[in-house]
MILUMDREN-990572 format. One record per residue (C-alpha): z, x, y; residue in three letters. Coordinates in steps of 0.05 Angstrom, whole numbers, padded with zeros to 5 digits, always signed. Each point is the difference from the previous one (the first is absolute). Last residue first. Layout:
ZXYAla
...
// end
This chain:
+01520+00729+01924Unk
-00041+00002-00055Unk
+00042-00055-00029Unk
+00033+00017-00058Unk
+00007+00078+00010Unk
-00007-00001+00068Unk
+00054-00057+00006Unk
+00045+00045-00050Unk
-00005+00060+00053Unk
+00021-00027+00054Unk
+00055-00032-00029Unk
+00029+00066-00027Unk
-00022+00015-00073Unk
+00035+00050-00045Unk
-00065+00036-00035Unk
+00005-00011-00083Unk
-00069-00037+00008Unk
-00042-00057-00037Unk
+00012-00012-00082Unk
-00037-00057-00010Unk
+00030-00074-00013Unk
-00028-00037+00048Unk
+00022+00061+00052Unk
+00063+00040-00019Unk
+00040+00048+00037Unk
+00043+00042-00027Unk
+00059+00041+00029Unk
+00058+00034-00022Unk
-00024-00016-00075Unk
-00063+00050-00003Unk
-00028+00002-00070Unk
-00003-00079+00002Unk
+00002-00066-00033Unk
+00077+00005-00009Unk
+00038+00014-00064Unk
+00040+00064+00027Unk
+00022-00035+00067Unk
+00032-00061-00030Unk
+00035+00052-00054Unk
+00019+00037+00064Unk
+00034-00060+00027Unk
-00020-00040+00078Unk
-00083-00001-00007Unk
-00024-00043+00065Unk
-00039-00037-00005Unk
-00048-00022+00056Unk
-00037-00061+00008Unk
-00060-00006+00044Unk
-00061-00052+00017Unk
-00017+00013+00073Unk
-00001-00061+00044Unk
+00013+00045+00060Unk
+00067-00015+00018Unk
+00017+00007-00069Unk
-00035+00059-00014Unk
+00034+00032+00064Unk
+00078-00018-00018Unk
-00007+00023-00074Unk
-00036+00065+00030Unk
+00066+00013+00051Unk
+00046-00018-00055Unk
-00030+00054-00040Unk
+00002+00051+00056Unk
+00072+00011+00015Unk
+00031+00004-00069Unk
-00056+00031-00029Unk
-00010+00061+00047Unk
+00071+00025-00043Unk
-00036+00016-00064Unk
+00031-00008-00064Unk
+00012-00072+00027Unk
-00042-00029-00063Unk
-00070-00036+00013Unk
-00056-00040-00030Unk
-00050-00026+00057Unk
-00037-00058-00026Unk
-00063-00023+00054Unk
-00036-00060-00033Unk
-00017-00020-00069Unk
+00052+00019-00055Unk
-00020+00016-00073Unk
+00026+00067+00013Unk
-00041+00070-00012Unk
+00015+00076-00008Unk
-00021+00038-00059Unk
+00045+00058-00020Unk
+00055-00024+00036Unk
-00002-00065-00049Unk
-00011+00049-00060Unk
+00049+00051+00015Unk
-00007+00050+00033Unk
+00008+00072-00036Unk
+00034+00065-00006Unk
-00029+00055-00036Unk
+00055+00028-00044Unk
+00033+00068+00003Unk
-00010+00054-00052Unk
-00026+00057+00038Unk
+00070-00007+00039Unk
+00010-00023+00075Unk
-00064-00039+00005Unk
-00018-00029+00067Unk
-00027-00067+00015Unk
-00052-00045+00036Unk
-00008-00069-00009Unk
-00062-00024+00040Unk
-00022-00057+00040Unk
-00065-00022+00007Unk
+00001-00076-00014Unk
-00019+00009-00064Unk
+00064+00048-00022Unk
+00001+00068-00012Unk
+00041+00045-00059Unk
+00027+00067-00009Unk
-00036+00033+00064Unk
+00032+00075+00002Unk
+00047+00033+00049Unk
+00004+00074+00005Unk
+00019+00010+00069Unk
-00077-00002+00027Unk
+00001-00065-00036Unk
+00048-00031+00042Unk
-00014+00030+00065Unk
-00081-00026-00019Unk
+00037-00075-00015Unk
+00029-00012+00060Unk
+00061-00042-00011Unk
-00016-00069-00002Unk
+00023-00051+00073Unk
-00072-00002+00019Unk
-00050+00029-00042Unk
-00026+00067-00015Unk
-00057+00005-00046Unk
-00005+00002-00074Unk
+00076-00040+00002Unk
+00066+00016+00013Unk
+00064-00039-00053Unk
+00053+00065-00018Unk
+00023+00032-00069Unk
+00055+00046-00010Unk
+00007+00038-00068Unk
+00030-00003-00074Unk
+00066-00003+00028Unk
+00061+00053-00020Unk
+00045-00031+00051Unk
+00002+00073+00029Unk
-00081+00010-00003Unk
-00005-00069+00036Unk
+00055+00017+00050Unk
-00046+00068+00015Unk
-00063-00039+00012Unk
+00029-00045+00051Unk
+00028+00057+00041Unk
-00062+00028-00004Unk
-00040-00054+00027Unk
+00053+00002+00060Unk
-00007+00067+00020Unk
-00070+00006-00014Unk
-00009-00068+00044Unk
+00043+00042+00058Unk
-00047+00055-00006Unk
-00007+00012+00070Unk
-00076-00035+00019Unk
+00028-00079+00014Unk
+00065-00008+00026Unk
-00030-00011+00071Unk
-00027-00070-00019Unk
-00005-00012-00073Unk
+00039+00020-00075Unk
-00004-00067-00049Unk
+00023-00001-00072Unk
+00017-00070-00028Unk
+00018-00036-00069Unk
-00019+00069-00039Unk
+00017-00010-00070Unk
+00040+00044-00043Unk
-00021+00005-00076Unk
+00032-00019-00060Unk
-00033-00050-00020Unk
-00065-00015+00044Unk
-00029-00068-00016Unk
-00017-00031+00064Unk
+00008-00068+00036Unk
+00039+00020+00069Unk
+00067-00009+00022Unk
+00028+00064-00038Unk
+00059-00006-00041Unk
-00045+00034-00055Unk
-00020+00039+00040Unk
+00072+00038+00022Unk
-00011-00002+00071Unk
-00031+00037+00063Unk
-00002-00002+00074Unk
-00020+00052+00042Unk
+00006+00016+00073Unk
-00021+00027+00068Unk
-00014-00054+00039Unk
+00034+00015+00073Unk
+00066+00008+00024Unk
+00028+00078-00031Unk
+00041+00004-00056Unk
-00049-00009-00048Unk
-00008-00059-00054Unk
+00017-00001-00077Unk
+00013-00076-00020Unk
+00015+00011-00082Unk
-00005-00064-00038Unk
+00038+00005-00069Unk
+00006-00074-00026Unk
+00069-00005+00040Unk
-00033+00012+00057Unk
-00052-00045-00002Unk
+00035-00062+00029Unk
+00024+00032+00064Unk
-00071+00025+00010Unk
-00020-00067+00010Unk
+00049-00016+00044Unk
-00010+00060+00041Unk
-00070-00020+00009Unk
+00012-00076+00011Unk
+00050+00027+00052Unk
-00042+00044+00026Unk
-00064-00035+00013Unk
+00045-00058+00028Unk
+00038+00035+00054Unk
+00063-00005+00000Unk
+00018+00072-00039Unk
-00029+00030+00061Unk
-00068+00039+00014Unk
-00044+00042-00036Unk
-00048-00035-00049Unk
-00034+00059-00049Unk
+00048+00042+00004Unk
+00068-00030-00023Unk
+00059+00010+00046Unk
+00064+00019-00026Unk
+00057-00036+00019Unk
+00009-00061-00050Unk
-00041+00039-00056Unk
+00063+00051+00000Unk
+00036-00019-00065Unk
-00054-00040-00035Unk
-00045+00068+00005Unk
-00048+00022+00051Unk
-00004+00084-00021Unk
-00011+00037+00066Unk
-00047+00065+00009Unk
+00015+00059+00052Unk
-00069+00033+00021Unk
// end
């Protein structure tokens, strides 16, 4: 398998993974736009050659959009291998990749969000852990930070206190958000448009800076949703999906 590195010199042309289609459409413009942003702070877009979501995305963590504590280490925005790709060693491949610019930047390790059991949009925690990963710190909602020491000496990274322990003094539906991940652009508007034709209390904020990002009231900043104040689900809802949630639908 041939790998490509997205940079801010071929972002334009390359496609992205995880929402294949043309620089018009809205998932991958916010995407790309995003991603435009974070170069300069490090980010590193490593996909495969071939069409289909095979790719890792990783950044210096303490230019990572999330509320941690991990100097020195690499974080793990993204890492997602499906469909036919799956079974050849491709997430090797690109695990490795990430592991070997850690050791040359002389980082401490690589840390990653999963959880006890799998959940939607977290890497899977067993592949994790069956490559040497360890639990550094977990959250109350059920999300973990995971890492993986490079020297005996590294530091455990940890949340920080409002990761640690979710809650907003909001009442209602409040979905905290960055474009990190494509699905946002489309689907967001979509649940805006649905609670208010259903009489469905919502907001959503959306988180537009890193330092935004790395004070909010979650682990899991590409998606958060919120219920009177509880921490709810980090699953992208469609508008199917939100009127089950709300309504039993």
């Amino acid at each position: 398998m041939e790998y490509i590195r997205v940079t801010k010199d071929n972002i334009e042309n390359e496609h992205i993974c995880c929402a294949i289609s043309n620089n018009n459409d809205i998932q991958v413009s916010s995407k790309k736009s995003w991603m435009s942003k974070c170069f300069d702070d490090g980010l590193v877009f490593l996909k495969s050659k071939e069409r289909g979501k095979c790719f890792i995305e990783y950044i210096p963590a303490e230019n990572a959009w999330v509320p941690i504590e991990a100097e020195g280490f690499l974080y793990i925005d993204c890492f997602w291998v499906s469909g036919s790709l799956k079974g050849h060693g491709y997430s090797n491949d690109l695990l490795n990749t990430c592991i070997e610019d850690a050791k040359k930047e002389g980082k401490n390790g690589i840390c990653v969000l999963s959880s006890a059991k799998k959940k939607p949009f977290l890497s899977d925690p067993k592949y994790l852990i069956y490559k040497g990963f360890k639990t550094a710190d977990s959250s109350d909602c059920g999300i973990d930070l995971l890492y993986l020491p490079l020297s005996e000496n590294a530091p455990v990274p940890r949340f920080k206190e409002c990761a640690k322990h979710p809650h907003i003094e909001q009442d209602g539906y409040v979905l905290y958000y960055t474009n990190q991940c494509p699905f946002n652009g489309k689907y967001v508007p979509i649940v805006e448009q649905t609670a208010e034709k259903n009489g469905i209390p919502f907001k959503a904020v959306r988180l537009e800076t890193k330092e935004q990002a790395q004070n909010a009231p979650t682990p899991c900043t590409s998606y958060a949703l919120f219920y009177n104040g509880e921490w709810l689900t980090n699953e992208q809802q469609n508008d199917k999906r939100f009127l089950k949630l709300a309504l039993g639908k």
